[in-house]
C-alpha positions in Angstrom: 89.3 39.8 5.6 90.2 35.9 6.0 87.6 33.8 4.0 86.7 30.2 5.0 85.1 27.4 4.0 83.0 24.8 5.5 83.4 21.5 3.4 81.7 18.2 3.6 84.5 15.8 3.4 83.3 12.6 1.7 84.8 8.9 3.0 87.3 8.0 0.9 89.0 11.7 0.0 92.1 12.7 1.9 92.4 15.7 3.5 95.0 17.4 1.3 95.4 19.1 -2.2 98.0 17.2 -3.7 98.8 13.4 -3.5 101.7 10.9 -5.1 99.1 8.6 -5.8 95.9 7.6 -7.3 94.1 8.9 -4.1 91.0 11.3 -4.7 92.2 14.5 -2.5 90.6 17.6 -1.5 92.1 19.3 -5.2 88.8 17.1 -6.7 85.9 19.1 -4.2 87.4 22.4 -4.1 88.8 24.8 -6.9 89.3 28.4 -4.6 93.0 28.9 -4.9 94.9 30.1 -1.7 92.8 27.6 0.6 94.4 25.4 2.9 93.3 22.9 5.5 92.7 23.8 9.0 93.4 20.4 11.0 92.5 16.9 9.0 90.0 13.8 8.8 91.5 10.8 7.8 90.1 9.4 4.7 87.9 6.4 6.2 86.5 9.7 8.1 83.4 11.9 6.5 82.4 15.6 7.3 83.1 18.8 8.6 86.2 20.0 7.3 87.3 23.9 7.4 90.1 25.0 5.3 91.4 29.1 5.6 93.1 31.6 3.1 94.4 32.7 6.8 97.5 31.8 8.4 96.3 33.0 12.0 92.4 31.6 11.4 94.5 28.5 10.4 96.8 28.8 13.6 93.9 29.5 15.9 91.5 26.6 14.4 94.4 23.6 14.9 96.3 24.9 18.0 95.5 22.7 20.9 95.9 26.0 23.0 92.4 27.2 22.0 90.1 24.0 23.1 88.4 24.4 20.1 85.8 21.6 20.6 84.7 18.9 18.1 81.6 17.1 17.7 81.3 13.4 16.2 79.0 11.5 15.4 80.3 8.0 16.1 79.0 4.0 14.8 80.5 1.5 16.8 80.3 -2.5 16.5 78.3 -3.9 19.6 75.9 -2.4 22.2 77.8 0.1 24.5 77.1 0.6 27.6 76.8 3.4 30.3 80.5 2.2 32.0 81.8 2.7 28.3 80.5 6.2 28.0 81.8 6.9 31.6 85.4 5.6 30.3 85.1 7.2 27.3 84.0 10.9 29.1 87.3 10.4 31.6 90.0 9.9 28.7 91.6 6.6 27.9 94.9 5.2 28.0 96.5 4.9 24.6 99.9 4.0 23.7 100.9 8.3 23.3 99.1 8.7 26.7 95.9 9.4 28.1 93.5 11.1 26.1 91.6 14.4 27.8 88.4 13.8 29.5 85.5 13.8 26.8 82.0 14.1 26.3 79.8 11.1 25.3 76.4 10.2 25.1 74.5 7.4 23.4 72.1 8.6 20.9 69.3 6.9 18.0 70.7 6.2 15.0 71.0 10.0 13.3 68.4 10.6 10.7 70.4 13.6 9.6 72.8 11.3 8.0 73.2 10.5 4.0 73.8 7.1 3.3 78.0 6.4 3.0 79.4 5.1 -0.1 80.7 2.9 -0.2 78.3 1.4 2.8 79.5 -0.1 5.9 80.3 -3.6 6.1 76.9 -4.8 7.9 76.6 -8.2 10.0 73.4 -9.3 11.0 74.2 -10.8 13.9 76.1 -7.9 15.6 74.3 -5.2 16.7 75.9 -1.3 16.5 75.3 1.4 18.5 75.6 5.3 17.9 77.1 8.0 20.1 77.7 11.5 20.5 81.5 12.7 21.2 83.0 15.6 21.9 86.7 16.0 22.1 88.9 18.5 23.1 92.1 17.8 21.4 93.3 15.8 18.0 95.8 13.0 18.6 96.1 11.2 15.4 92.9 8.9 14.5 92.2 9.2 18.4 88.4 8.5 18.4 89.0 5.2 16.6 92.0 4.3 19.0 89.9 5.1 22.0 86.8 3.2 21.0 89.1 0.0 19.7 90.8 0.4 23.4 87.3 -0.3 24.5 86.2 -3.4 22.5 83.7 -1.1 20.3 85.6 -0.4 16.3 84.0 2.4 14.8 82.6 1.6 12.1 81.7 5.2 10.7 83.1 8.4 11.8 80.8 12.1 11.3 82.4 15.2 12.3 79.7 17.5 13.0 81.1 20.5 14.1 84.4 22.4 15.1 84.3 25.3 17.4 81.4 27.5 16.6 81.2 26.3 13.1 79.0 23.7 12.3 78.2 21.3 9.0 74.4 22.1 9.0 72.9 20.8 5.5 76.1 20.6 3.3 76.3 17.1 1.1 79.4 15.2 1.3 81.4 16.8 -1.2 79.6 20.0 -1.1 81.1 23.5 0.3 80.2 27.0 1.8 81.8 30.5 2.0 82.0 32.5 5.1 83.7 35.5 5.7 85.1 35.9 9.0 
């Protein structure tokens, strides 16, 4: 039966086991052996990460051919604006071609959220906004691409969910095992 396991991915850790550097990797959170990543965050990224003892779990979790959908909570810098979420809903033009058509709404700041170390950089005089995106594919570091295209950086990244699986209560750096 192919295990999984829902991990909270800190900021700062990157999303594989071993590294040639000093960086703080995935080998630091989790100590199952056989466990491999299913799809990535990049390390300025925080949350929902699912790694699989499963080839085919694996296979069905990253292949683009499933439309697995996944669900970010998204900081920007400045106040966006409906037009933004329209562009942002009907894909953007980025330099490896137009992203597919996503779903995004504005929403309060979420007080679901732990405080990020280390914090974002804060400026007093420039507001940020929060938003609610779904995407339906993975281009590398896309969300941050399409929300730079757009004049709005992300200043903090959440994945909140992937597919049917969701990061509910889990503390960055903490992990659960389901049996699928």
């Amino acid at each position: 039966m192919p295990r999984l396991l829902l991990l909270n991915k800190p900021y700062g850790v990157t999303s594989q086991f071993s590294s040639n550097s000093t960086e703080v990797t995935l080998a630091s959170l989790i100590n199952k052996k056989g466990f491999y990543a299913a799809g990535r965050l990049d390390k300025n990224s925080e949350g929902l990460l699912l790694l699989t003892d499963n080839g085919k779990l694996q296979n069905r979790i990253t292949n683009p051919d499933f439309k697995l959908v996944k669900t970010y909570l998204v900081q920007l810098e400045g106040l966006i604006d409906t037009n933004t979420l329209k562009q942002l809903s009907d894909g953007i033009l980025l330099k490896d071609g137009r992203t597919k058509p996503a779903e995004a709404v504005q929403i309060s700041t979420p007080s679901e959220l732990w405080e990020r170390n280390p914090p974002i950089r804060f400026r007093k005089n420039i507001p940020t906004s929060w938003i609610r995106l779904k995407i339906y594919e993975g281009k590398n570091r896309q969300i941050r691409r399409m929300t730079a295209a757009l004049g709005f950086p992300t200043l903090r990244l959440v994945r909140i969910s992937i597919g049917e699986w969701q990061l509910g209560k889990l503390r960055p750096g903490q992990h659960k095992q389901i049996s699928i």
